[in-house]
RODO-2510 file (C-alpha; in nm, 4 decimals, decimal comma):
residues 183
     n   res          X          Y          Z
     1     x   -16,1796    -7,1998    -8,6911
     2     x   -16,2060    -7,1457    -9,0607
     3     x   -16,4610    -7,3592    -9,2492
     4     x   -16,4170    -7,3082    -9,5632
     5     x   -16,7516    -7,2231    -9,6632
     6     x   -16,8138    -6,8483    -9,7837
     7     x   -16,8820    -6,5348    -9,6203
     8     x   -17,2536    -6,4891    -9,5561
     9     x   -17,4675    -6,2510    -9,7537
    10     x   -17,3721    -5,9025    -9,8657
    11     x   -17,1133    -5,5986    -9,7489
    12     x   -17,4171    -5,3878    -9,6075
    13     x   -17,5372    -5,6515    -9,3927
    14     x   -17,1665    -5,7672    -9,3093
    15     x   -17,1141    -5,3800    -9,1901
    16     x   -17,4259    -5,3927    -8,9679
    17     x   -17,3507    -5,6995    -8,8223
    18     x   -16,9666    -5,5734    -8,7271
    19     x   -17,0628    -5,2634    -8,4932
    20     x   -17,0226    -5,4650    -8,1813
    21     x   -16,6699    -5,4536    -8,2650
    22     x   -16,6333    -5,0818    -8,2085
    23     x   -16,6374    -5,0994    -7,8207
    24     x   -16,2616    -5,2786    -7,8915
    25     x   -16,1519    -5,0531    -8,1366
    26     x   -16,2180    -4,7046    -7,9662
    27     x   -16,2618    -4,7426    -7,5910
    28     x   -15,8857    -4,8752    -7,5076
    29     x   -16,0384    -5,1921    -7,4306
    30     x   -16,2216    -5,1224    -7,1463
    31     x   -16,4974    -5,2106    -7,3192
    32     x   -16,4274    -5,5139    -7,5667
    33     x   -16,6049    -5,6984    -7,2825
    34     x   -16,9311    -5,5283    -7,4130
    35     x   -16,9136    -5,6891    -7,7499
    36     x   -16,8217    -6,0469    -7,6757
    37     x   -17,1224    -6,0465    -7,4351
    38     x   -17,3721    -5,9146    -7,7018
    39     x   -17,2165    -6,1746    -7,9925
    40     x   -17,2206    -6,4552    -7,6918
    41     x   -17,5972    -6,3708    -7,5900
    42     x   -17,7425    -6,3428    -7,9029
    43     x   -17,5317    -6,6433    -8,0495
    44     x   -17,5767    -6,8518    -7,7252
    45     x   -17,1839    -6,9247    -7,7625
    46     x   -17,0464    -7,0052    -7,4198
    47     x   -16,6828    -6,9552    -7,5582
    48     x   -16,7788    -6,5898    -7,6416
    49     x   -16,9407    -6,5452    -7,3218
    50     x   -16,6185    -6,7038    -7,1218
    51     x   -16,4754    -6,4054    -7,3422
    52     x   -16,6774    -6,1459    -7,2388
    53     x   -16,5955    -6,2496    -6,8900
    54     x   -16,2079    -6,2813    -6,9641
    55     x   -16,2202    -5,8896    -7,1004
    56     x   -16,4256    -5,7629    -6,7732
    57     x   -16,1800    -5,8871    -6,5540
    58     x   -15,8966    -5,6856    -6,7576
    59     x   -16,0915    -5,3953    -6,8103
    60     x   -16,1557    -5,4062    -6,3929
    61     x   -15,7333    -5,4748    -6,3517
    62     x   -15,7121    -5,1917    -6,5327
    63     x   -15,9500    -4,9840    -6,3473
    64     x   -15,7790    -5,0655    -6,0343
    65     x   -15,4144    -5,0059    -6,1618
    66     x   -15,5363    -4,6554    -6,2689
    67     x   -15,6928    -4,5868    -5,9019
    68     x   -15,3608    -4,7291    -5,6783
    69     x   -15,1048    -4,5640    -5,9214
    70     x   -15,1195    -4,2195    -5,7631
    71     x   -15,1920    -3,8872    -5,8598
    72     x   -15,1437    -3,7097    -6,2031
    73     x   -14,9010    -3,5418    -6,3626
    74     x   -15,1237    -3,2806    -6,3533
    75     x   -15,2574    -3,3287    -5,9984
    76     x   -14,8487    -3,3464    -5,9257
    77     x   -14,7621    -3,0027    -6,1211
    78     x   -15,0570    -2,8521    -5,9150
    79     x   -14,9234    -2,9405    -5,5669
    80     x   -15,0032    -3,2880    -5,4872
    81     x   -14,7513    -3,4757    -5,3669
    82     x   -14,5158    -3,7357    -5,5679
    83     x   -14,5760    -4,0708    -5,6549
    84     x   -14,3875    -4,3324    -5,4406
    85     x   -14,1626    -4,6384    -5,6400
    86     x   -14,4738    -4,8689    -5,5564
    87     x   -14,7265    -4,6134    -5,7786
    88     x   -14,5135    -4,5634    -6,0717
    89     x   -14,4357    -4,9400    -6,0861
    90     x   -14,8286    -4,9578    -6,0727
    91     x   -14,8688    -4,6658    -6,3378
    92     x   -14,6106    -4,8140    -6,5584
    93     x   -14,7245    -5,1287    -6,5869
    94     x   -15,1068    -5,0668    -6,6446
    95     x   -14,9989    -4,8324    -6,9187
    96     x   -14,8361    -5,1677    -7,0476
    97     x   -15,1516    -5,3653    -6,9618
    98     x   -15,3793    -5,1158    -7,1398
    99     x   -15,1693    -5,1404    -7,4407
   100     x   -15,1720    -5,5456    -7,4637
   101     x   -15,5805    -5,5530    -7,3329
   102     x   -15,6519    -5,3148    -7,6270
   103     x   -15,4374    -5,4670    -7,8990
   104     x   -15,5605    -5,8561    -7,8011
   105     x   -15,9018    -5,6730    -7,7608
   106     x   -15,9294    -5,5844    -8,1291
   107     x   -15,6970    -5,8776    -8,2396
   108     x   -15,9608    -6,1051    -8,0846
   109     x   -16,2601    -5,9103    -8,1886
   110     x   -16,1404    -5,9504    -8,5742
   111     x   -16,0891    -6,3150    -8,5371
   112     x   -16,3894    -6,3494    -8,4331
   113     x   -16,5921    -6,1526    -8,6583
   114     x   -16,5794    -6,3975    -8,9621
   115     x   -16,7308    -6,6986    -8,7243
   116     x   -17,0074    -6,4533    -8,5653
   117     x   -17,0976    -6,3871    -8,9379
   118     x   -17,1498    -6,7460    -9,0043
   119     x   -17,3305    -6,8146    -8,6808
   120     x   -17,5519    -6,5553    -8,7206
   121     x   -17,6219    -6,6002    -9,0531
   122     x   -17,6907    -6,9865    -8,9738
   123     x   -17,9703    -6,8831    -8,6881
   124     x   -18,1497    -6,5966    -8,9222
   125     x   -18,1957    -6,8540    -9,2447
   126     x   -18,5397    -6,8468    -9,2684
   127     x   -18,7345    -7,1655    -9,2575
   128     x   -18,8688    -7,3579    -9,5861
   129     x   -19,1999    -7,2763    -9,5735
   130     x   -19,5535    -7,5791    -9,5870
   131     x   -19,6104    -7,6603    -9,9706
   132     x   -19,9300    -7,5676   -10,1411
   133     x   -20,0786    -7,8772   -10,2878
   134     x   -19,9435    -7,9485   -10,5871
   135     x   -19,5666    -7,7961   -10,5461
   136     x   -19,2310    -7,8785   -10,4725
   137     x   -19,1504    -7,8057   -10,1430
   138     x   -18,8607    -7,5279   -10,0723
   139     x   -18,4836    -7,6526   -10,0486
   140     x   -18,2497    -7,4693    -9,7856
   141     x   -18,0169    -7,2364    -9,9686
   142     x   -17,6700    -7,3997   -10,0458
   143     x   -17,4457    -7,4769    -9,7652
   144     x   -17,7365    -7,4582    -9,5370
   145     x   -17,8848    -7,6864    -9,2948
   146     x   -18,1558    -7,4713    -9,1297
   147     x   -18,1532    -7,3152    -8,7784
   148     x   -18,0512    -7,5142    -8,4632
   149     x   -18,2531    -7,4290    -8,1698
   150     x   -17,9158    -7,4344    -7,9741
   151     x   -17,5782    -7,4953    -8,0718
   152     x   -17,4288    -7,9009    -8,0298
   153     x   -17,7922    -7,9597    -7,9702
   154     x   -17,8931    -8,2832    -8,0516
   155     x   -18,2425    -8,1759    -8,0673
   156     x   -18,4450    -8,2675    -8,4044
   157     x   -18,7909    -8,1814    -8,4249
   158     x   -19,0316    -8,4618    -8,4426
   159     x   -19,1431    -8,4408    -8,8339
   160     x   -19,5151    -8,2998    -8,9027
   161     x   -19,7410    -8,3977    -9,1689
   162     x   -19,8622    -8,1332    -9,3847
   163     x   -20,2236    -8,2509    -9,5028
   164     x   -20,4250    -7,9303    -9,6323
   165     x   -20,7421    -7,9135    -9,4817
   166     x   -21,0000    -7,7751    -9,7252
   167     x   -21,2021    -7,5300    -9,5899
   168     x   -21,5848    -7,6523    -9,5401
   169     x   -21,8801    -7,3261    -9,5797
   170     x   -22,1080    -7,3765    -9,3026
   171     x   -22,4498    -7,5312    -9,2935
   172     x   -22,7201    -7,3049    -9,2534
   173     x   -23,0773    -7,4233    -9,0768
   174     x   -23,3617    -7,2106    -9,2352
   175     x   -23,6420    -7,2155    -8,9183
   176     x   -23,8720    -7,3741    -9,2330
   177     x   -23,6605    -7,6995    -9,2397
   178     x   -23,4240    -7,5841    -9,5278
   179     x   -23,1157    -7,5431    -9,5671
   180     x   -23,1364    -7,2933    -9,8839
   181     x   -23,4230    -7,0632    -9,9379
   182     x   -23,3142    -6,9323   -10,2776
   183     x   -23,3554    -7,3251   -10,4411
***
């Protein structure tokens, strides 16, 4: 979902906020799951944290394709015995599932990244702070709205008066009655 509005702040804070996409990148997607769940917790984005879900369960196929298709090549060359038609059919086509969970991994993952920027960038906008008497008060930067306290909330704070309350020096009793001894 593309909104048309730009790309939050600068490259350096871009980069930070993209290192949850490593995980899909160099694990062979056994661990894209790991990213969607950080971007969907800290977000509070239930589609990212369906997605997180989505990428365990392939990451767990994949984990138990690896475990009933057999022995090694390796463990083969060093005596163990063949694989039977059932385990290479198994081996073959996790090798083909690991290749499609790691490509839709990072294809997803890049998608994504763009919208997490926004989102993210929406929840950190810090808030207007009160007026000083006598001063404007502070507009949201362009194409800002402020934070939401949760996404499709329909939440609005209650509004709050801002009255300054000058501060008041307190009165002193002198045991003679006064109030200043120096008068």
């Amino acid at each position: 979902m593309t909104t048309g509005r730009p790309l939050p702040r600068d490259w350096g804070w871009r980069v930070l906020h993209s290192l949850w996409v490593l995980p899909s990148l160099l694990c062979f997607g056994f661990t894209t799951w790991m990213g969607f769940l950080y971007i969907g917790i800290r977000t509070r984005h239930r589609v990212w944290l369906m997605s997180a879900f989505a990428h365990f369960a392939g990451a767990v196929l994949l984990i138990t394709l690896i475990i009933v298709s057999g022995p090694t090549k390796s463990e083969i060359d060093s005596g163990a015995a063949q694989r039977t038609a059932t385990q290479e059919m198994f081996n073959n086509f996790g090798a083909a599932c690991l290749f499609v969970l790691w490509l839709a991994g990072v294809v997803h993952s890049l998608i994504v990244l763009p919208q997490f920027w926004r989102a993210l960038d929406q929840r950190q906008a810090p808030p207007p702070m009160a007026p000083y008497p006598g001063q404007p008060a502070p507009t949201w930067p362009p194409g800002h709205t402020g934070p939401k306290p949760w996404p499709n909330s329909d939440y609005t704070p209650a509004p709050q008066p801002i009255t300054p309350v000058p501060p008041s020096a307190p009165t002193v009793h002198w045991p003679d009655g006064g109030t200043n001894p120096h008068r």
